[in-house]
N, C-alpha and C positions, 0 to 999 in steps of 0.2 A: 443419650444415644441419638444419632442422627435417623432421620426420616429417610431411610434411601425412597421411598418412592417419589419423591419429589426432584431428589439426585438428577442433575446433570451428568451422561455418558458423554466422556472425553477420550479418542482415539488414540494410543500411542504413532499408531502408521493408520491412514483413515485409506478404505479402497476405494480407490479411486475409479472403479466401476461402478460405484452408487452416484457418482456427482452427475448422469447423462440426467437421470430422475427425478432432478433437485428441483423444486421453485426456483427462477434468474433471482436474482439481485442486484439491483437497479438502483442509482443513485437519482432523488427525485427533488435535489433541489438547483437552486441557479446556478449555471456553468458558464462561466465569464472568460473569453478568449482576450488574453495581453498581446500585443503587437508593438507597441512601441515604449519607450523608457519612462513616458509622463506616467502611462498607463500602469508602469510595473511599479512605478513610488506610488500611486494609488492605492494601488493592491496590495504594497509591502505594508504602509502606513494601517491597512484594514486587519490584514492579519495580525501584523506585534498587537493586537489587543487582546489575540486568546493563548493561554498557556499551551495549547496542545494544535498542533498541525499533520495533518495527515501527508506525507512526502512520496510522489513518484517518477520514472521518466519515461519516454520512450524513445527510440531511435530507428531511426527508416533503417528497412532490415537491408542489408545484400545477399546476392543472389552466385553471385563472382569470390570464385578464393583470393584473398588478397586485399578484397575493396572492400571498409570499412565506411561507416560516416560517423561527424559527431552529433549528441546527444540533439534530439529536434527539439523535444517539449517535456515544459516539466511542470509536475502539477503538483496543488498545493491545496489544500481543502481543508476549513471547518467540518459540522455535522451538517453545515447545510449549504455551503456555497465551495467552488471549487474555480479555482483560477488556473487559466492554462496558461500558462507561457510558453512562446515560440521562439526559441533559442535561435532559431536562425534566421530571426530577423534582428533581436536583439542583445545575443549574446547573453554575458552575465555583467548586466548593472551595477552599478553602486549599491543600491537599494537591495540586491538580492545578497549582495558578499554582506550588506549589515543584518542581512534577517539570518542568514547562514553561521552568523559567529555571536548571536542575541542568546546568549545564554538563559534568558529568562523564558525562552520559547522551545518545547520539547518537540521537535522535528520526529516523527513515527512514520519509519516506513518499513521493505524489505530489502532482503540484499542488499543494504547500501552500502556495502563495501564498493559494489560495480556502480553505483549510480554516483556515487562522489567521485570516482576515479573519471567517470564521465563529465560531468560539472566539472571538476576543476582544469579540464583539456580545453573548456571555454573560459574558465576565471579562478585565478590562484584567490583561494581563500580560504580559511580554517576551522572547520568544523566543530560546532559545539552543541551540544544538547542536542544529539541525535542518536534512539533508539530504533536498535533493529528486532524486529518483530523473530525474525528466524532465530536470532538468539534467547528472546525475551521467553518462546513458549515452553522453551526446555525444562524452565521449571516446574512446569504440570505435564511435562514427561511426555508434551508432543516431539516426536519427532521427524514430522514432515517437516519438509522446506517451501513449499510453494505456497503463493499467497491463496492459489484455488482450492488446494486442499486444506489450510488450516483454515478457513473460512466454512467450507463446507464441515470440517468437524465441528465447531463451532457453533454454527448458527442453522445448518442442515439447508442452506442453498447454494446454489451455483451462482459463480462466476464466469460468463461468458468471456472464451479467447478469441473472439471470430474476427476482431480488428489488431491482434497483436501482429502479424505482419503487411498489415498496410504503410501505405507509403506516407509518413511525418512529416515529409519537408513537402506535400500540396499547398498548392496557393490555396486554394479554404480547406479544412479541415470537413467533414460529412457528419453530419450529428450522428452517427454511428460512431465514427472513431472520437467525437467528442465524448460520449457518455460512456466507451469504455474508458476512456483516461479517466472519467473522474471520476470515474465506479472505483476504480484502484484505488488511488489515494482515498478516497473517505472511507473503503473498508479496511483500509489499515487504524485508521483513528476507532472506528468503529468496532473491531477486533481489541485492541488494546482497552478501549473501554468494559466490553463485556470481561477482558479475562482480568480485571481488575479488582471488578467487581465480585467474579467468583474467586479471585483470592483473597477479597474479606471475608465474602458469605461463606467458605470455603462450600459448598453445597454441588460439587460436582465429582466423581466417579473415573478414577483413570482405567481405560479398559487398554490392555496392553497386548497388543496384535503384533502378532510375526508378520513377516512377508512372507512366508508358506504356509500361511495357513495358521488357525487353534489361535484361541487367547484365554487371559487370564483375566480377571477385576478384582481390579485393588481399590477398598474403598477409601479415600483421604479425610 
């Protein structure tokens, strides 16, 4: 028989009024801005060495119905380094359409239904070994969608949005909206490691929340 007192609590719907309370979560290693095409076969060549990459993007928001922009930057992160690339300096490379279609490299991010339909309005290329996290939690019976919430059920910190609608296509970028991109991307690799982990140890607890209120616990 299992130890529940050890048990991990895992939210079916996590309220989203405990995340103001949370500890930030912060990514605290090297965050390397790509600018031009040498620089992105650099960084391509660094990544194809790890089996797992953390995937995100952003896009300068509009304000105007009608007026859209494409995809500014896209980020790509280990556990401890995160490359930003600036799409609209250099589009999509050679180097990024060969890490894109590297089946031996498991690409982890969210939504990336929306984020590849973005990427490829810069570069036709074909998608291979990439994992969406929205889909991936269903099996432990999350079902938020948002990369803030299923992190905070998760790991019980916040992820701060305060740079999500800043403007992407700046001539420099603010170490502010740097370190939110690359918080995103590594807490996605970082999520998918922990809930991997609890599907071997199986050692966590689905607590199953309505949205009005009252729950049940199902122990797994």
């Amino acid at each position: 028989m299992m130890n529940t007192e050890v048990m991990r609590e895992i939210y079916s719907n996590y309220d989203k009024k405990k995340i103001a309370n949370l500890p930030r979560a912060v990514f605290d290693g090297r965050i390397i801005v790509i600018q031009t095409e040498n620089e992105a076969q650099k960084a391509v060549d660094y990544l194809s060495s790890f089996s797992l990459v953390g995937i995100d993007t952003e896009t300068r928001p509009s304000f105007k119905k009608g007026v859209s922009h494409k995809v500014s930057l896209l980020q790509l992160s280990t556990d401890d380094t995160c490359f930003l690339f600036r799409l609209k300096h250099i589009g999509i490379p050679e180097s990024l359409i060969r890490f894109f279609q590297d089946e031996r490299i498991t690409k982890i991010g969210l939504s990336l239904h929306d984020d590849l339909l973005s990427l490829r309005r810069r570069g036709e290329f074909e998608p291979r070994s990439f994992l969406d996290l929205q889909q991936y939690v269903k099996a432990f019976g999350i079902q938020d969608m948002s990369l803030q919430k299923i992190y905070a059920n998760v790991f019980g910190q916040k992820i701060s949005k305060g740079q999500r609608l800043s403007n992407w296509e700046a001539d420099v970028l603010t170490d502010g909206q740097k370190l939110y991109a690359a918080t995103d991307a590594w807490a996605c690799i970082k999520l998918y490691r922990e809930l991997e982990t609890l599907k071997k140890t199986n050692e966590y607890r689905l607590i199953k929340q309505s949205e009005v209120g009252g729950s049940t616990e199902i122990e797994k």
